[in-house]
N, C-alpha and C positions, 0 to 999 in steps of 0.2 A: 607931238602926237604921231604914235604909228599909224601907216595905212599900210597892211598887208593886202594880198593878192586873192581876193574873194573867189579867186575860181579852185587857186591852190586849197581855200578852207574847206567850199564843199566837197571835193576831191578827196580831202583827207577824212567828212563826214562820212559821203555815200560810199566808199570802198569796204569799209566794215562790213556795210549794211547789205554790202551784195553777198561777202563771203560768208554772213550768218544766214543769209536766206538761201545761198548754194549749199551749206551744207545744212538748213533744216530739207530743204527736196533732195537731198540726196539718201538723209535718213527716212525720211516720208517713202522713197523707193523702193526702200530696203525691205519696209514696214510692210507694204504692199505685196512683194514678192514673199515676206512670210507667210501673208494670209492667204496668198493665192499658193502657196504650198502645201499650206494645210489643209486647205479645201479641198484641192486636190486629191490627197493622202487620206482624208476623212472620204471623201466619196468611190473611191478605190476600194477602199475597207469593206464600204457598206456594200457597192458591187459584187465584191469577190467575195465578202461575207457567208453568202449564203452553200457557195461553195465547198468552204471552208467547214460549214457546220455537218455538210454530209460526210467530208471527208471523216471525221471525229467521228459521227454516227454509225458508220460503216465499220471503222475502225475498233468503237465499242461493243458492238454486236458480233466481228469477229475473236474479238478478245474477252467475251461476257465481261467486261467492265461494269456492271451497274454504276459507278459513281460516276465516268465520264458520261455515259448515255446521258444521267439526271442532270447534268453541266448543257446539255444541248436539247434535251427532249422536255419540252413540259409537259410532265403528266398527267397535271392536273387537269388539264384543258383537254387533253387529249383521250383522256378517259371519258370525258362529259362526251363529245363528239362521235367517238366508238359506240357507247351506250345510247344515244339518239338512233344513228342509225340501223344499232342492232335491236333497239327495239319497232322501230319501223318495220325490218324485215321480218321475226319474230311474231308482230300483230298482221301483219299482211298474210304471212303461212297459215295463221290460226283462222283469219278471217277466211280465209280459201278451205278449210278443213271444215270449218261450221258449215259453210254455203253445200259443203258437200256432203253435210249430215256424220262426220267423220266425229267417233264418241270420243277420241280422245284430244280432239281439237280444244274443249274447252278444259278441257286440264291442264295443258299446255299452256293456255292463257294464264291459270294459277301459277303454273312455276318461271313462267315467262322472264320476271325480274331477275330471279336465281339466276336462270341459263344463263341470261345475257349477262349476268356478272360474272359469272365463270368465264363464257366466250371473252370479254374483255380481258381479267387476269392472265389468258393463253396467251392473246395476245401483245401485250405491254412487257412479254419477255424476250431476252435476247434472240431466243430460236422462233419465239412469233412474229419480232420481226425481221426475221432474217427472210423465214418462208417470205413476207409480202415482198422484202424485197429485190426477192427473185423471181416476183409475180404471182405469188401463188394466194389463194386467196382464204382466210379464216379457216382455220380445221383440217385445212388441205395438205393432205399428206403424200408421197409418194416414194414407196418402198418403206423400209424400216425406218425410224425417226431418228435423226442423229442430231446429235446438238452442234450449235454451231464450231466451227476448226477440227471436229472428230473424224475420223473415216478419213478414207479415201479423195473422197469429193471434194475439190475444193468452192467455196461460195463464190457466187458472182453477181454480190449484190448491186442493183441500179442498172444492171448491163443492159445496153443499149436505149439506155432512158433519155427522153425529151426532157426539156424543161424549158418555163416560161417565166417573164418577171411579170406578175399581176396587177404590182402597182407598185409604190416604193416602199410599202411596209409585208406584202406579200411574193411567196416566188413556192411556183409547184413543179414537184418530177414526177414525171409519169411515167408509168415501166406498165408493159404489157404483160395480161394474166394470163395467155394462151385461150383463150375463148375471145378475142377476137375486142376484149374491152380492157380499161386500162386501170390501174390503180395509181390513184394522184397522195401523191406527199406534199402536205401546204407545210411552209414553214413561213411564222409571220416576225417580224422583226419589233424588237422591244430597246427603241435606244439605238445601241450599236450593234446589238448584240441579235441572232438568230437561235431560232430555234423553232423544233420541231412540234407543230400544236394538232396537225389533223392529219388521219388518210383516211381519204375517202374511196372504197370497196365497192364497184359496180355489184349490185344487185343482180341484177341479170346481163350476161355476158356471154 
């Protein structure tokens, strides 16, 4: 009858068993390090994201690109938004016109819809928003109208703009209107991706 060396046999058990469990945590580490790279790189993204989508914005407006603009602007949203507040200002004017017995205040209120859909159309164009985003506010014109890259002049859109992160799915630039109040650009995040859903146009300024 054999009798081998019991210490020799577990020896020759548990050594496997070390170099399969050192190289499961050494894959387990690796694993680790990916995901904490990725998160990393995903939060990076979303960060500078928003950045990003002005740059493009900017971009499209001095190039009249319609099709990149539609890639970063939602318009749909941003249409609803414009239309709220122009008819806010709109019923406000009319309501000051009546109060002051002004006869064509209540006409105004019949075409009130019309206007306000025009004034939006102005706006939701490369040169409307180019005007906001050099501060200039709806309608606002100065000197002869030139479309955006024409003339002389070069754009300087956003210049010297603030901006804020509002929360992790919103981030606004505000650029000054020369009256002393600011025109904010909300851009809200969808996923990964940014884009441009609202500017909101100080009323009085």
């Amino acid at each position: 009858m054999w009798i081998g060396n019991p210490a020799a046999v577990t020896i020759s058990f548990i050594q496997p068993r070390r170099k399969l469990l050192a190289t499961v945590e050494r894959g387990m580490k690796k694993i680790g390090s990916i995901v904490v790279l990725f998160v990393v790189i995903i939060v990076g993204y979303v960060t500078a994201g928003p950045f990003i989508t002005i740059y493009q914005i900017k971009s499209g407006v001095e190039d009249q690109d319609a099709d990149k603009l539609s890639e970063h602007i939602d318009f749909t949203t941003l249409r609803t938004n414009l239309k709220e507040q122009l008819n806010v200002l709109v019923a406000r004017e009319a309501a000051s016109g009546l109060k002051d017995n002004n006869p064509f205040a209540a006409l105004a209120m019949g075409f009130a819809s019309k206007l306000v859909e025009d004034m939006v159309d102005s706006i939701v164009t490369p040169s409307g928003l180019a005007n906001l985003m050099e501060g200039k506010k709806p309608l606002q014109n100065e000197g002869s109208e030139q479309s955006p890259g024409s003339g002389t002049s070069r754009l300087e859109p956003f210049k010297d703009a603030r901006y804020t992160y509002d929360s992790t799915n919103k981030f606004s630039l505000w650029v000054k209107d020369g009256n002393g109040g600011e025109i904010r650009f909300v851009l809200t995040r969808d996923g990964l991706a940014w884009k441009l859903s609202n500017i909101v146009v100080p009323i009085k300024g």
